[in-house]
mmCIF file of the N, C-alpha and C atoms, coordinates in Angstrom:
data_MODEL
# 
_entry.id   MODEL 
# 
loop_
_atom_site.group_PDB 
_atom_site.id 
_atom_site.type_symbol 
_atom_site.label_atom_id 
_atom_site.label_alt_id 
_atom_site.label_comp_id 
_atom_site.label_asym_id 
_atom_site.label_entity_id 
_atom_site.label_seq_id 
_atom_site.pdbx_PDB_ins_code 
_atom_site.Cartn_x 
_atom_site.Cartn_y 
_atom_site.Cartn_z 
_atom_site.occupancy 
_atom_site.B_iso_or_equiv 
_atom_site.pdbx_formal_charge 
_atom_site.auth_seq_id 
_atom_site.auth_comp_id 
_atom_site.auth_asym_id 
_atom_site.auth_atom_id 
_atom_site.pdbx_PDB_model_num 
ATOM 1   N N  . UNK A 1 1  ? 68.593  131.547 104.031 1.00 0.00 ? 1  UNK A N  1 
ATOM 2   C CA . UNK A 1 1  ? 67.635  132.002 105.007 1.00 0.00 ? 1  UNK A CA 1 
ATOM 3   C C  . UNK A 1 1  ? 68.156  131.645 106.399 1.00 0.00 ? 1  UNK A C  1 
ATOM 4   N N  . UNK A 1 2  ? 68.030  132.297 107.090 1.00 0.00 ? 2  UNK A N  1 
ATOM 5   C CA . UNK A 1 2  ? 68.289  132.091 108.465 1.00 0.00 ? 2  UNK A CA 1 
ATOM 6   C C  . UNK A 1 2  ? 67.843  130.902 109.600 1.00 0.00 ? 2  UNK A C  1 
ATOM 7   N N  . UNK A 1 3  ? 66.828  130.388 109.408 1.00 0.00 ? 3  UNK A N  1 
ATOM 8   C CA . UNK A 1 3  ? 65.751  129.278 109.677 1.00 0.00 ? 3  UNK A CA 1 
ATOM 9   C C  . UNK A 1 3  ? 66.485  128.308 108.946 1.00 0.00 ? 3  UNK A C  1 
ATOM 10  N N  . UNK A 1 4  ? 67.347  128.154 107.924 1.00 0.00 ? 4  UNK A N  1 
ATOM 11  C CA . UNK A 1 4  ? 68.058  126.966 107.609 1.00 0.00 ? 4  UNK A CA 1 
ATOM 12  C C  . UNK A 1 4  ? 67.233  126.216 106.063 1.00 0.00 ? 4  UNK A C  1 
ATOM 13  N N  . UNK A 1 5  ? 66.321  127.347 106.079 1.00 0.00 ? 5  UNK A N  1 
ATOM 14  C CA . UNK A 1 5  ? 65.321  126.640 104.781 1.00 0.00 ? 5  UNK A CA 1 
ATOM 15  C C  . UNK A 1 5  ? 65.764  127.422 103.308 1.00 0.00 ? 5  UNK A C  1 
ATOM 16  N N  . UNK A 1 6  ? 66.096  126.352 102.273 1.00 0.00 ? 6  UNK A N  1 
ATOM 17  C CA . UNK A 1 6  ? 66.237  126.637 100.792 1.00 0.00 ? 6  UNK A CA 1 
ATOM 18  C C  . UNK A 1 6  ? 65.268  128.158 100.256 1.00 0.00 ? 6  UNK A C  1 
ATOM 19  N N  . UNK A 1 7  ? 66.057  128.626 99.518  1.00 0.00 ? 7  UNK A N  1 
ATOM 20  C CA . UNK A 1 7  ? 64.955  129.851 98.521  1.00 0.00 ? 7  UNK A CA 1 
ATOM 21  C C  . UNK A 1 7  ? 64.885  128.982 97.061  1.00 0.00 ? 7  UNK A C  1 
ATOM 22  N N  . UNK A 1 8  ? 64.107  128.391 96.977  1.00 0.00 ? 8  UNK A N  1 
ATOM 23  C CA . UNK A 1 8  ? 64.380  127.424 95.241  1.00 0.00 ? 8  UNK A CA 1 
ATOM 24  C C  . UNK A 1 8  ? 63.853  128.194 94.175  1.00 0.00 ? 8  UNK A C  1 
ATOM 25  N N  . UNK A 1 9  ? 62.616  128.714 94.735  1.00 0.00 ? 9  UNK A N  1 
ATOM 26  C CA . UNK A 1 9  ? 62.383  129.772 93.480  1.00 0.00 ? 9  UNK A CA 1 
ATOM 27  C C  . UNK A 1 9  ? 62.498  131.300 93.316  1.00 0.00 ? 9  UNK A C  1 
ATOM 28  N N  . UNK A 1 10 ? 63.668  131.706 93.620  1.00 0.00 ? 10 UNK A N  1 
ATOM 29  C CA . UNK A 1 10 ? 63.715  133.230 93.860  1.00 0.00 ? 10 UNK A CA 1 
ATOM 30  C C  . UNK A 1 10 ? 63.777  133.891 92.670  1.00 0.00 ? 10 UNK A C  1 
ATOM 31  N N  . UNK A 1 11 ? 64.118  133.232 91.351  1.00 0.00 ? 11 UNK A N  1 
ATOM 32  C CA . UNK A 1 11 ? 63.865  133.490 90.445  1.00 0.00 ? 11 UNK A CA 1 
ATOM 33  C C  . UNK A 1 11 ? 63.519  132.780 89.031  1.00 0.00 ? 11 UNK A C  1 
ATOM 34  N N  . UNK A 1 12 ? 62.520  132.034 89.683  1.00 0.00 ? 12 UNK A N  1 
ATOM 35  C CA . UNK A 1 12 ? 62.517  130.985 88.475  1.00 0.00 ? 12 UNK A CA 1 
ATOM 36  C C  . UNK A 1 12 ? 62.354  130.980 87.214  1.00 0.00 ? 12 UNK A C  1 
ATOM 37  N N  . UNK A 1 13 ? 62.097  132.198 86.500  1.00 0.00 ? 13 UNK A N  1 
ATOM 38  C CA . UNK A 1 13 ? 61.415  132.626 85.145  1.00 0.00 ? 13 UNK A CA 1 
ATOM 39  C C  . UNK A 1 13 ? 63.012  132.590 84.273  1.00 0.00 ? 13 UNK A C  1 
ATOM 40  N N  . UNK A 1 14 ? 64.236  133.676 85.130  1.00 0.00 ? 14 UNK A N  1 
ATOM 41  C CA . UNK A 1 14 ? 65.144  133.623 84.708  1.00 0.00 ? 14 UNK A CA 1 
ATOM 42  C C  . UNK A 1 14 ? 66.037  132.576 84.497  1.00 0.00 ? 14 UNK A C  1 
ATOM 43  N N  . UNK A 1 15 ? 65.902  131.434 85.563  1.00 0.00 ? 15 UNK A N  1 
ATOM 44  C CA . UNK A 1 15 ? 66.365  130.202 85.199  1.00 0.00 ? 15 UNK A CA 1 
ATOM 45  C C  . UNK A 1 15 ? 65.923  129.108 84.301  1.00 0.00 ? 15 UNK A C  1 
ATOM 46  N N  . UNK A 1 16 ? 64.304  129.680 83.723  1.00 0.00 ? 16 UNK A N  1 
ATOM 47  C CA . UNK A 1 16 ? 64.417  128.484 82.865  1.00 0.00 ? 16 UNK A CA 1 
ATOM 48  C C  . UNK A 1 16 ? 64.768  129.185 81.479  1.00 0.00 ? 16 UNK A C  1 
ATOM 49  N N  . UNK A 1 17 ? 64.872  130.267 81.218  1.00 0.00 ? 17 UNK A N  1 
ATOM 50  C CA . UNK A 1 17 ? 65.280  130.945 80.110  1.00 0.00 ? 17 UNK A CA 1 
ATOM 51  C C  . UNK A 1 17 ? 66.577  131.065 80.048  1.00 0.00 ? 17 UNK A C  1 
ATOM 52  N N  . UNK A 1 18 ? 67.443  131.108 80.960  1.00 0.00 ? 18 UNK A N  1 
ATOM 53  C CA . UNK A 1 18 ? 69.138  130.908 80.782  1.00 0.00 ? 18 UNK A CA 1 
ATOM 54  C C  . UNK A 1 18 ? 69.990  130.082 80.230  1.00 0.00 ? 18 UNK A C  1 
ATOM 55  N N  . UNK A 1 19 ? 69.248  128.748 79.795  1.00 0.00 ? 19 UNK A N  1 
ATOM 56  C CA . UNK A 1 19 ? 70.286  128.220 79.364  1.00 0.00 ? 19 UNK A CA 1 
ATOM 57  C C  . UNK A 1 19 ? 69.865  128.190 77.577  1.00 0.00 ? 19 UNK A C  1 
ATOM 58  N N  . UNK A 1 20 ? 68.515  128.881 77.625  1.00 0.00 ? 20 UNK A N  1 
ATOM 59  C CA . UNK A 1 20 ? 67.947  129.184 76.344  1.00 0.00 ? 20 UNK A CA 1 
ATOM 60  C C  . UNK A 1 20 ? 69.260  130.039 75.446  1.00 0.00 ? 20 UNK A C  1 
ATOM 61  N N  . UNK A 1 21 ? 69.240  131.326 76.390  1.00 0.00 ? 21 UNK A N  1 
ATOM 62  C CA . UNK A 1 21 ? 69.700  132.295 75.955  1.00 0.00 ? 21 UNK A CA 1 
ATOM 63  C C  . UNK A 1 21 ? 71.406  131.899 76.046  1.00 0.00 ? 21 UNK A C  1 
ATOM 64  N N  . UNK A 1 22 ? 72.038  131.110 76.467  1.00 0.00 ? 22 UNK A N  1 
ATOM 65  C CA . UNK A 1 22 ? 73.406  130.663 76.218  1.00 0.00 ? 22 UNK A CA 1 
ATOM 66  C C  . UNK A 1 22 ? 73.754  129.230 74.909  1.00 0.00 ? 22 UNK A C  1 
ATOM 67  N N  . UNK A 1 23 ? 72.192  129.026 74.464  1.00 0.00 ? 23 UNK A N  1 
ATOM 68  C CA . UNK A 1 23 ? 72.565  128.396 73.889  1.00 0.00 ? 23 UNK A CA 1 
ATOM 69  C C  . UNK A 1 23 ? 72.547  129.443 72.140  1.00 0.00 ? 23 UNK A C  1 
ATOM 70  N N  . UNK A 1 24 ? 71.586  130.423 71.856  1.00 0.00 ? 24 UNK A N  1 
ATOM 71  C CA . UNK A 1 24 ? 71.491  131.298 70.944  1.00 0.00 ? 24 UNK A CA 1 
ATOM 72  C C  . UNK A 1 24 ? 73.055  132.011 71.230  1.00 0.00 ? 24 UNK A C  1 
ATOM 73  N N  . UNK A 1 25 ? 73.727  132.698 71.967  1.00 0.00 ? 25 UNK A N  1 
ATOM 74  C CA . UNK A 1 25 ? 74.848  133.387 71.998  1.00 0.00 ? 25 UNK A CA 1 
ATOM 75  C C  . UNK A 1 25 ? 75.781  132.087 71.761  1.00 0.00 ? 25 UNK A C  1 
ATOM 76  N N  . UNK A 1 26 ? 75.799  130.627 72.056  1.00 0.00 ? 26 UNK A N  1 
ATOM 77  C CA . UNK A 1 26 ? 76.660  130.135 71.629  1.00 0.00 ? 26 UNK A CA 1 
ATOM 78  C C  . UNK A 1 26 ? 76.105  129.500 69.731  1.00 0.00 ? 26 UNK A C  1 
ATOM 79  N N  . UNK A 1 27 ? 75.680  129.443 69.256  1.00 0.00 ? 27 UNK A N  1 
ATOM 80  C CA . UNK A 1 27 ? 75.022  129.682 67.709  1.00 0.00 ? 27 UNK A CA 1 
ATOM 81  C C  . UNK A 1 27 ? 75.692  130.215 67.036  1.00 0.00 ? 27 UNK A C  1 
ATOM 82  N N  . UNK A 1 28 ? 75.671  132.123 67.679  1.00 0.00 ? 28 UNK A N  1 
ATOM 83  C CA . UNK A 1 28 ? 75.992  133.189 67.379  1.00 0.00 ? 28 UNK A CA 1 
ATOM 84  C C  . UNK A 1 28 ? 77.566  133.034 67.077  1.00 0.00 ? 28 UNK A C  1 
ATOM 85  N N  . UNK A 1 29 ? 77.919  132.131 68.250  1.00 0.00 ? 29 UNK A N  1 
ATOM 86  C CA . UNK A 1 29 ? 79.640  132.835 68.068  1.00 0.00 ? 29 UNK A CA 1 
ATOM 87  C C  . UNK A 1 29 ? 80.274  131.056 67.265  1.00 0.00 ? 29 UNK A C  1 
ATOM 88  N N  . UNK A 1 30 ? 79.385  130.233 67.382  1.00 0.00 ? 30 UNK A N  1 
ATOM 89  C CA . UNK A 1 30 ? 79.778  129.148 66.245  1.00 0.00 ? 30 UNK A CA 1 
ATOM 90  C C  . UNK A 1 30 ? 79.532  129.637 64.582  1.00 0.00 ? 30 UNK A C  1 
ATOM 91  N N  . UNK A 1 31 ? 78.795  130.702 64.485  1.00 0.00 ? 31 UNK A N  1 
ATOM 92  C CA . UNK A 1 31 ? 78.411  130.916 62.788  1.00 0.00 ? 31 UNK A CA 1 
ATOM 93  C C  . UNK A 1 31 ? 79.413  132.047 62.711  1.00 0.00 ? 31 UNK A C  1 
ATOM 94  N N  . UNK A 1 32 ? 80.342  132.814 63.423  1.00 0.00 ? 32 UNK A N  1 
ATOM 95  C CA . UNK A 1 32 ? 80.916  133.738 63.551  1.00 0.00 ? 32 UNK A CA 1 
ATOM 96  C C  . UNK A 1 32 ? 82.373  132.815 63.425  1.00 0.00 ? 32 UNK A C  1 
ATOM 97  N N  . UNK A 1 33 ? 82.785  131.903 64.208  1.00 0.00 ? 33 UNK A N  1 
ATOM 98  C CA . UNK A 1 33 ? 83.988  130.736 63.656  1.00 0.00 ? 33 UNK A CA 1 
ATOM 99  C C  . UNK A 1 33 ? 83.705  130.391 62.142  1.00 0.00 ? 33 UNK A C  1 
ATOM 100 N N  . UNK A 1 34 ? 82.915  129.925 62.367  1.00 0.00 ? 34 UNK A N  1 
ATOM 101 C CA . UNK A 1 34 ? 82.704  129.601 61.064  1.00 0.00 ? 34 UNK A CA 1 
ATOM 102 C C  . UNK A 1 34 ? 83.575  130.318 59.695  1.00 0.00 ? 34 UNK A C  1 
ATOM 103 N N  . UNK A 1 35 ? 82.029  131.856 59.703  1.00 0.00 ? 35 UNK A N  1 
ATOM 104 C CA . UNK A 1 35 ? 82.339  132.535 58.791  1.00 0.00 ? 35 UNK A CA 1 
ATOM 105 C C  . UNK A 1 35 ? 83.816  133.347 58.607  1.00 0.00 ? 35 UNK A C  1 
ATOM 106 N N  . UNK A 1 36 ? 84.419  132.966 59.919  1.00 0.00 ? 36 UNK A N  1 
ATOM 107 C CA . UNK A 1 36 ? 86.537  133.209 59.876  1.00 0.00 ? 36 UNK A CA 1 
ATOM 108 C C  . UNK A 1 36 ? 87.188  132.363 59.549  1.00 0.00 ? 36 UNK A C  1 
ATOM 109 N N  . UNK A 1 37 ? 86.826  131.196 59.951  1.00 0.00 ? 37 UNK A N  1 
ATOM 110 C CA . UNK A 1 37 ? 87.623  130.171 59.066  1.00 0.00 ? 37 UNK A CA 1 
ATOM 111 C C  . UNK A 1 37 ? 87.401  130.073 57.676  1.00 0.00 ? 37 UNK A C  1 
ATOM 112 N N  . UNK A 1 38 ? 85.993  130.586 57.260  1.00 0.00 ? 38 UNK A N  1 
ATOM 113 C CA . UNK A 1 38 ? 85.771  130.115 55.831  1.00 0.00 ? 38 UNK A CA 1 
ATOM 114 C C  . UNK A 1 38 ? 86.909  130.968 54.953  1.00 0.00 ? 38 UNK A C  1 
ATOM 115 N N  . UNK A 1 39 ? 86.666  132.527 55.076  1.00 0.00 ? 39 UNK A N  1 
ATOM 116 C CA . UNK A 1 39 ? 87.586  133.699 54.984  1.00 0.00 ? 39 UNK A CA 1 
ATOM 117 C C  . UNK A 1 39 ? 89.123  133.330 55.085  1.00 0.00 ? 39 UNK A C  1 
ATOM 118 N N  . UNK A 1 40 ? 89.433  132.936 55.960  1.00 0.00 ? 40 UNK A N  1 
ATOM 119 C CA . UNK A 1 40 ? 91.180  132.467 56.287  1.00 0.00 ? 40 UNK A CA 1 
ATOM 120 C C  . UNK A 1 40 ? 91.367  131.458 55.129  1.00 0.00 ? 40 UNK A C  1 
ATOM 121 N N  . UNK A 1 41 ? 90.095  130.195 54.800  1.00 0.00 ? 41 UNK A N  1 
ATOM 122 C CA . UNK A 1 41 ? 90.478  128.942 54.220  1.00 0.00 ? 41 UNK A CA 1 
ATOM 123 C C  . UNK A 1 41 ? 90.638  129.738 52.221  1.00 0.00 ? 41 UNK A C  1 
ATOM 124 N N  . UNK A 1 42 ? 90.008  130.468 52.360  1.00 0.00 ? 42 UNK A N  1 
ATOM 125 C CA . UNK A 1 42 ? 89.873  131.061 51.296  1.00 0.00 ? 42 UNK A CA 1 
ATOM 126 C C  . UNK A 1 42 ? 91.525  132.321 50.922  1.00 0.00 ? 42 UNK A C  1 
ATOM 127 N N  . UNK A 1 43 ? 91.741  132.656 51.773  1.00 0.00 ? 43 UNK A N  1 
ATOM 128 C CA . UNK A 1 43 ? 93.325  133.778 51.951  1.00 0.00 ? 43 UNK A CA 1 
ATOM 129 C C  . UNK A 1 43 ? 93.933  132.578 51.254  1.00 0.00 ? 43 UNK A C  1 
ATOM 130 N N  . UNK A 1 44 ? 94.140  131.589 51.845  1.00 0.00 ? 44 UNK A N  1 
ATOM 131 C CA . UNK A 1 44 ? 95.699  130.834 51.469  1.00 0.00 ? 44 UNK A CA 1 
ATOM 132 C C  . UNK A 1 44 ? 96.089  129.681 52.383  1.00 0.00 ? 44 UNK A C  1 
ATOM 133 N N  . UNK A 1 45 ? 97.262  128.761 52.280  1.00 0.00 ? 45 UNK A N  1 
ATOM 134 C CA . UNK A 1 45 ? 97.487  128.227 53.314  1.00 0.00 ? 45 UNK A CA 1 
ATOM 135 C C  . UNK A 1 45 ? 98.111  128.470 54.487  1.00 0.00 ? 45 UNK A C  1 
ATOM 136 N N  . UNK A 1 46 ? 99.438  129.729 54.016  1.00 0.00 ? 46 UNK A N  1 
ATOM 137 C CA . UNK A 1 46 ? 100.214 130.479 55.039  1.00 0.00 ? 46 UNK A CA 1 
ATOM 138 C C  . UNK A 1 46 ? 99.112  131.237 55.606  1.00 0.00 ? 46 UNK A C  1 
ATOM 139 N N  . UNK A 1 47 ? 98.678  131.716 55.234  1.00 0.00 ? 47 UNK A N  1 
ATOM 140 C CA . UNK A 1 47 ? 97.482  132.609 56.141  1.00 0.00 ? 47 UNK A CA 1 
ATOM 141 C C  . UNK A 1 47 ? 97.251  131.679 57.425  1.00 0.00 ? 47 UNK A C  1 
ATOM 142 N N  . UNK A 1 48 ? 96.432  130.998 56.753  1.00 0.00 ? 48 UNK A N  1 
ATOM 143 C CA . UNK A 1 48 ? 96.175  129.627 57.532  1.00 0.00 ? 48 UNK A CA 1 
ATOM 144 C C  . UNK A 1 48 ? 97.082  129.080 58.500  1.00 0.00 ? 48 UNK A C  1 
ATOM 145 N N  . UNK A 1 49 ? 97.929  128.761 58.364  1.00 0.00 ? 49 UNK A N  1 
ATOM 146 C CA . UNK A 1 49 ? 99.033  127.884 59.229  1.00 0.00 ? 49 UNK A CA 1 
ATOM 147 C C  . UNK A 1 49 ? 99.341  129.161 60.123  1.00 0.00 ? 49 UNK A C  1 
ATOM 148 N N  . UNK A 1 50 ? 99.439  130.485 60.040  1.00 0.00 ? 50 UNK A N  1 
ATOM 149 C CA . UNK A 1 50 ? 99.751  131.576 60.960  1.00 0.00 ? 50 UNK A CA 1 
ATOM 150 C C  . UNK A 1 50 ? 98.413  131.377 62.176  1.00 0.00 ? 50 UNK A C  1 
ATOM 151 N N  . UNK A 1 51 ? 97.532  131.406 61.508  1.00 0.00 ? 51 UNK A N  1 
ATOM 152 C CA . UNK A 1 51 ? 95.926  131.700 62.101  1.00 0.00 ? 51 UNK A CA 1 
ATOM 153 C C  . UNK A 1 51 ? 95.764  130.476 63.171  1.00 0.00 ? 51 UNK A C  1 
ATOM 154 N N  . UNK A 1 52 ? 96.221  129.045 62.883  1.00 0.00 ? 52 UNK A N  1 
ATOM 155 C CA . UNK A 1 52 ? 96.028  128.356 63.760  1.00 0.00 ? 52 UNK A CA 1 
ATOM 156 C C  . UNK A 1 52 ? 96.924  128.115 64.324  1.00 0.00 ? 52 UNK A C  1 
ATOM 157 N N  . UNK A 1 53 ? 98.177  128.575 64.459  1.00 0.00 ? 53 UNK A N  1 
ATOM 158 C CA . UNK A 1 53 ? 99.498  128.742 65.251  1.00 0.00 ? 53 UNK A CA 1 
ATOM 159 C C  . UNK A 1 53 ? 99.141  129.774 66.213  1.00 0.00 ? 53 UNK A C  1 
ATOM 160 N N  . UNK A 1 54 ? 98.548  130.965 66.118  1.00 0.00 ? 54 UNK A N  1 
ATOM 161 C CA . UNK A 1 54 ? 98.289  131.923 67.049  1.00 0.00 ? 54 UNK A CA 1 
ATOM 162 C C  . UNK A 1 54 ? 96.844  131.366 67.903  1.00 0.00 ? 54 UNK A C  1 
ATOM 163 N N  . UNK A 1 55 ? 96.064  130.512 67.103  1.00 0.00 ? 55 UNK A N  1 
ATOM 164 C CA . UNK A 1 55 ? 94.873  130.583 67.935  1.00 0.00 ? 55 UNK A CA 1 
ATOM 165 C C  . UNK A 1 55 ? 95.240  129.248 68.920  1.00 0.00 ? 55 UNK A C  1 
ATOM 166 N N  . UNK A 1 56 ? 96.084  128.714 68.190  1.00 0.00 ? 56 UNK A N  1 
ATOM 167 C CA . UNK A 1 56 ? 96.725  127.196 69.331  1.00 0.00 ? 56 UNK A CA 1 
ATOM 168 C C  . UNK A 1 56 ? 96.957  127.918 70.682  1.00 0.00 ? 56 UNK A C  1 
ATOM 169 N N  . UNK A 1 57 ? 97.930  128.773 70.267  1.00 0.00 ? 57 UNK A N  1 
ATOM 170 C CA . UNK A 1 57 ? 98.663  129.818 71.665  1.00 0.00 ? 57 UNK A CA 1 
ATOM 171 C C  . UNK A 1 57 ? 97.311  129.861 72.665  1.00 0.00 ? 57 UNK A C  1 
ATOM 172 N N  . UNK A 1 58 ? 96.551  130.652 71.723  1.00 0.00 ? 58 UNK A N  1 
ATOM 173 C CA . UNK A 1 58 ? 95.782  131.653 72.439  1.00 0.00 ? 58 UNK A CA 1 
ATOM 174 C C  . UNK A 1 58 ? 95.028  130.672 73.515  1.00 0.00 ? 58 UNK A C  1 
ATOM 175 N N  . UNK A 1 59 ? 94.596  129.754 73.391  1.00 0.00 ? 59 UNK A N  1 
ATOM 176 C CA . UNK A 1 59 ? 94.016  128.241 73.495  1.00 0.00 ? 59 UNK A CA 1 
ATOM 177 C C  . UNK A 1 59 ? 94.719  127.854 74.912  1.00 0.00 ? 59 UNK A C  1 
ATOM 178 N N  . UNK A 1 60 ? 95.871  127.758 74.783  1.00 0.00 ? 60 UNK A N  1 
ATOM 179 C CA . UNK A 1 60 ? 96.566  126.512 75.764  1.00 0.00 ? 60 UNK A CA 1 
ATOM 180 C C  . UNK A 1 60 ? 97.047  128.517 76.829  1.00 0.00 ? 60 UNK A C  1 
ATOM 181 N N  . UNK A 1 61 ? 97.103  128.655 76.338  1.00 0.00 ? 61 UNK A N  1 
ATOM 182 C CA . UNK A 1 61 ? 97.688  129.790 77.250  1.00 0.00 ? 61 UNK A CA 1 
ATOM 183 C C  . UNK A 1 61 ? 96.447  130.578 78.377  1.00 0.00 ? 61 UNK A C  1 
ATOM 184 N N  . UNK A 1 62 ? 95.016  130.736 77.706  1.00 0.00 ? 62 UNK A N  1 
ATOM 185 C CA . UNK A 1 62 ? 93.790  130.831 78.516  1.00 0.00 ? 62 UNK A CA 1 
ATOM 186 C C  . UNK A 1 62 ? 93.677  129.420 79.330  1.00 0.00 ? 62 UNK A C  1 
ATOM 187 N N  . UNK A 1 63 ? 94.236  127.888 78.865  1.00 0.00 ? 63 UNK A N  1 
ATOM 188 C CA . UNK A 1 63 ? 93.799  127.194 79.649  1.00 0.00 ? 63 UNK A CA 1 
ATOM 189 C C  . UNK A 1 63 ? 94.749  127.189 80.762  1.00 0.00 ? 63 UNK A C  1 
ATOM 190 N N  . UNK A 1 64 ? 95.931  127.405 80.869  1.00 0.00 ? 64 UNK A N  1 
ATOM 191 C CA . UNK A 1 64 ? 97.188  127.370 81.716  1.00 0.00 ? 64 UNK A CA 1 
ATOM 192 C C  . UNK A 1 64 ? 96.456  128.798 82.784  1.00 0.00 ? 64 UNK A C  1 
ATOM 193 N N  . UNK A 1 65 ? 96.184  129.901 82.300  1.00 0.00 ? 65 UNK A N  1 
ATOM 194 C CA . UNK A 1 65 ? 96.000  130.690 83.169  1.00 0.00 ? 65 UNK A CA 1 
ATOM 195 C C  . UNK A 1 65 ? 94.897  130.490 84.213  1.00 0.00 ? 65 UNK A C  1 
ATOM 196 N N  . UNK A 1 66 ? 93.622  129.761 83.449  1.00 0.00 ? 66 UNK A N  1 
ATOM 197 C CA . UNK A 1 66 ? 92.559  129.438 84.271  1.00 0.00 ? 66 UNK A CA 1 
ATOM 198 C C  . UNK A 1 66 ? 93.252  128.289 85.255  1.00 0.00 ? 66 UNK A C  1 
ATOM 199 N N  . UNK A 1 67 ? 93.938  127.791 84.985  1.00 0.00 ? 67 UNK A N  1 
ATOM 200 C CA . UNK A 1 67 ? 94.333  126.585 85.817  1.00 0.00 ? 67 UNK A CA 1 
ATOM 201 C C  . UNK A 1 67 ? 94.961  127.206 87.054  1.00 0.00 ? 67 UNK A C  1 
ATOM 202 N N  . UNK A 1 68 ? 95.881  127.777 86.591  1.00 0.00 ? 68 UNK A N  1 
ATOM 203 C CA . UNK A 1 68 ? 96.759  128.842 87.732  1.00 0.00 ? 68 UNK A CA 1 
ATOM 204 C C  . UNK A 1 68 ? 95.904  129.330 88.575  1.00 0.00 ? 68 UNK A C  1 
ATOM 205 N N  . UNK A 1 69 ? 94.827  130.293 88.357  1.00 0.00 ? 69 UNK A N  1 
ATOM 206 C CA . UNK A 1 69 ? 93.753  131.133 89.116  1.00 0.00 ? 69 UNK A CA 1 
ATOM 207 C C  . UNK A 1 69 ? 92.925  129.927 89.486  1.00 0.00 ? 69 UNK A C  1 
ATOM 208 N N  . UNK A 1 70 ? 92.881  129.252 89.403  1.00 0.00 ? 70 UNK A N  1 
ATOM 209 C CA . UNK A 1 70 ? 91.939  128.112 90.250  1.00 0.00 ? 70 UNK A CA 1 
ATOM 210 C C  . UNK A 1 70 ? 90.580  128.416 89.493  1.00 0.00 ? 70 UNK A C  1 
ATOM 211 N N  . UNK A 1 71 ? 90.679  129.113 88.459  1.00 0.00 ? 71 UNK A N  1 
ATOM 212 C CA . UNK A 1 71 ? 88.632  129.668 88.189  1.00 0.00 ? 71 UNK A CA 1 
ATOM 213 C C  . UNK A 1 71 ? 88.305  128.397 87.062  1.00 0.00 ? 71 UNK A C  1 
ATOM 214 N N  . UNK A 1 72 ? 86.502  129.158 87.120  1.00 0.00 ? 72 UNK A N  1 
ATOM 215 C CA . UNK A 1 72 ? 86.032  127.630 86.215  1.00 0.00 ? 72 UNK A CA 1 
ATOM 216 C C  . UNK A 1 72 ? 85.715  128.293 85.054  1.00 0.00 ? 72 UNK A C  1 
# 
């Protein structure tokens, strides 16, 4: 605001429901690990040892890039 004064509730309905709704989408994508690892543990062990060799990558290589770009 121009006057130098806070807006605290410009949307308050959506903020108390947001971290609701990130905690159901994170649920979602933990029962979704899950049910891939169970699947992979069930393929074999080479399956396996491929699956967490690529997801290691995938891992350190999103964290190297976020680091680079400065993002959070």
């Amino acid at each position: 605001m121009p006057d130098g004064r806070t807006h605290l509730a410009e949307d308050a309905l959506l903020g108390m429901l947001f971290p609701f709704w990130q905690l159901v989408i994170g649920l979602f994508v933990v029962l979704a690990l899950g049910a891939a690892a169970y699947r992979l543990a069930v393929r074999g062990p080479s399956r396996m040892t491929t699956a967490l060799l690529v997801t290691g990558c995938a891992v350190v290589g999103i964290a190297l890039l976020s680091y680079l770009t400065g993002g959070y």
